[in-house]
C-alpha positions as CSV (number, residue, x, y, z in Angstrom):
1,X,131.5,-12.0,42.2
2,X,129.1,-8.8,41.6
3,X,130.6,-5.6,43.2
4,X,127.9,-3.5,44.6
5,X,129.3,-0.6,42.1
6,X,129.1,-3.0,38.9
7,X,124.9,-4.0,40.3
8,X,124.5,0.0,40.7
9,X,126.1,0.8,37.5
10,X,124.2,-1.9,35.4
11,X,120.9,-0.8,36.9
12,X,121.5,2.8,36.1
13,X,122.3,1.9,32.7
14,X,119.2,-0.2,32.6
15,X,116.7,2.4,34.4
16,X,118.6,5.6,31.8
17,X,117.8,3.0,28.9
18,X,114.4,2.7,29.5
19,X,113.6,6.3,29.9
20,X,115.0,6.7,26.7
21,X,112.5,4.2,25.5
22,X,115.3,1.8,24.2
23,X,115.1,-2.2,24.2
24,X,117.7,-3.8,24.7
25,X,118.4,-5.3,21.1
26,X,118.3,-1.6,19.8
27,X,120.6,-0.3,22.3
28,X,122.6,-2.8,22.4
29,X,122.8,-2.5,18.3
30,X,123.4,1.3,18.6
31,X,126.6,0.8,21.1
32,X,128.0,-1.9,19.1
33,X,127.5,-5.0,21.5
34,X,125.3,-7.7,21.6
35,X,122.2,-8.2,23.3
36,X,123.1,-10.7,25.9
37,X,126.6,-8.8,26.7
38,X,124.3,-5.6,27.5
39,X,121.9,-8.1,29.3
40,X,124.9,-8.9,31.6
41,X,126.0,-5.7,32.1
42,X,122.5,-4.3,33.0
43,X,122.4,-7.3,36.0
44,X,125.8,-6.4,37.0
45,X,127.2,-10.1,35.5
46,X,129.9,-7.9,33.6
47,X,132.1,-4.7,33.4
48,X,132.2,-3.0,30.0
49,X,135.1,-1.4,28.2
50,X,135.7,2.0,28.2
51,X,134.7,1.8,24.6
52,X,131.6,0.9,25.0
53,X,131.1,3.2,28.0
54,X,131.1,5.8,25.9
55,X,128.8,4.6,23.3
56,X,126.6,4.2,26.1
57,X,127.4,7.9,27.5
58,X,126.6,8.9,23.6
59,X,123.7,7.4,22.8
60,X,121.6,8.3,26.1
61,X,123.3,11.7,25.8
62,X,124.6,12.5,29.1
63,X,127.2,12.6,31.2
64,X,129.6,10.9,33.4
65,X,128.7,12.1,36.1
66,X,124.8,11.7,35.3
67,X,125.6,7.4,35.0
68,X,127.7,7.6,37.7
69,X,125.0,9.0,40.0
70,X,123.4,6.2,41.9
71,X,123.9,6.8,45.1
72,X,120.9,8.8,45.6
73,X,118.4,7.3,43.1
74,X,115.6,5.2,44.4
75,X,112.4,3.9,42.5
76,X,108.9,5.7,43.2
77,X,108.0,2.6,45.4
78,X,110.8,2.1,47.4
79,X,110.4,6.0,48.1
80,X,106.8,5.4,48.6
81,X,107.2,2.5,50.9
82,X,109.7,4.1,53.2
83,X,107.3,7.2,53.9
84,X,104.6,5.0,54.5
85,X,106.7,2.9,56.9
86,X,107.7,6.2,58.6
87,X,104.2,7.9,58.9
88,X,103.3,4.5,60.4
89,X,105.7,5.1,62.8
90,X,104.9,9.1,63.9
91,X,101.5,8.8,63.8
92,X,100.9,8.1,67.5
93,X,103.7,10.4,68.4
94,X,102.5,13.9,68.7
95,X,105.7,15.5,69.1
96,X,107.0,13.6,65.8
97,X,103.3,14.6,64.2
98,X,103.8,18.6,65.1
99,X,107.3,18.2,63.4
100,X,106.2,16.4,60.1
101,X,103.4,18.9,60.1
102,X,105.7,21.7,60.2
103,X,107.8,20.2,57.7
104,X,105.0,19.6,55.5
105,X,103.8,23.5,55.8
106,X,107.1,24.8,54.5
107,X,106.7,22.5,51.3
């Protein structure tokens, strides 16, 4: 069964891949596995040795604590959705509106 950590971790992996402007046959080449081991790791199907955790820490060049830190990240539509959802919801309060406002003044 997928621990929510393992799904977290392979899609930060994934996400941190991508940015780099990898597929996954040429990163998967570069840490020394293959293809459909990376594939499972990326959907959270496998754990990887420590090995090749840090080929992977290697080759994207960071840290750690930069793959480690998932907790926070959230795509640009998910974080896109959720303020529309919430303006939806403030918009016919007034006292909510003069707060947002505020909020959005001090930007």
């Amino acid at each position: 069964m997928k621990s929510y950590i393992q799904q977290q971790l392979g899609k930060r992996i994934q996400e941190l891949r991508k940015i780099k402007g990898l597929s996954q046959e040429v990163f998967a080449e570069k840490i020394g596995i293959a293809t459909n081991t990376l594939s499972s790791i990326e959907t959270g199907n496998a754990f990887m040795t420590s090995q090749t955790l840090e080929k992977i820490l290697e080759t994207l060049n960071i840290s750690a604590e930069d793959l480690f830190s998932f907790g926070e990240q959230i795509g640009e539509d998910e974080m896109f959705s959720y303020i529309h959802k919430k303006l939806d919801l403030i918009k016919n309060n007034r006292e909510y509106l003069k707060i947002f406002y505020n909020i959005l003044k001090g930007i």
